[in-house]
C-alpha positions, 0 to 999 in steps of 0.5 A: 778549268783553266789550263794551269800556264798561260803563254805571255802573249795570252795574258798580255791580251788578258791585261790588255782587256782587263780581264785579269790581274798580274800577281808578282811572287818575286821578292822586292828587290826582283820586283824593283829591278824589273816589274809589269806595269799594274802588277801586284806584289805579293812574295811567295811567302806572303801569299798564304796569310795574304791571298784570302784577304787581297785577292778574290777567288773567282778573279783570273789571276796571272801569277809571275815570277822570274822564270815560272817556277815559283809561280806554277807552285803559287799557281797549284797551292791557290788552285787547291785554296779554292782559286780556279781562275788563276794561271802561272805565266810560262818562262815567267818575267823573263819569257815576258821581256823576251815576247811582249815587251822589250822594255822589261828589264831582265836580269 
């Protein structure tokens, strides 16, 4: 089983290869203040009527968040819903803009 965090540059491999997907857990004006390209927004509060539906299980999913917390909570709630291929991203947005791309606002 997958470590449940991955570091930033690991996933950004990941994306690079396409061998998995960002999952945003930020709210929508954090996500419009500064976002991944390609990532998808999902609010933390909408993951749990939304995941089953938009979202397959056996996917490597990157959950991010601004810092990594509310993406290890998303992280071990999917993992317990059955998703074994998802990780939360280490320091989160932030750790992001700080390691892999500049570019990415932080706020």
């Amino acid at each position: 089983m997958l470590d449940y965090e991955i570091s930033p540059t690991d996933a950004a491999a990941l994306l690079a290869a396409k061998k998995a997907r960002l999952i945003d857990v930020r709210e929508p004006w954090e996500f419009e203040t500064a976002h991944i390209e390609h990532s998808v927004l999902m609010p933390m509060g909408d993951v749990p009527s939304r995941a089953h539906q938009e979202l397959d299980p056996e996917e490597h999913l990157v959950v991010l968040c601004h810092h990594g917390m509310r993406s290890m909570n998303v992280t071990v709630w999917m993992r317990n819903q059955g998703f074994g291929n998802v990780q939360s991203l280490r320091g989160g947005i932030e750790a992001w803009s700080a390691e892999v791309d500049p570019k990415v606002s932080r706020y």
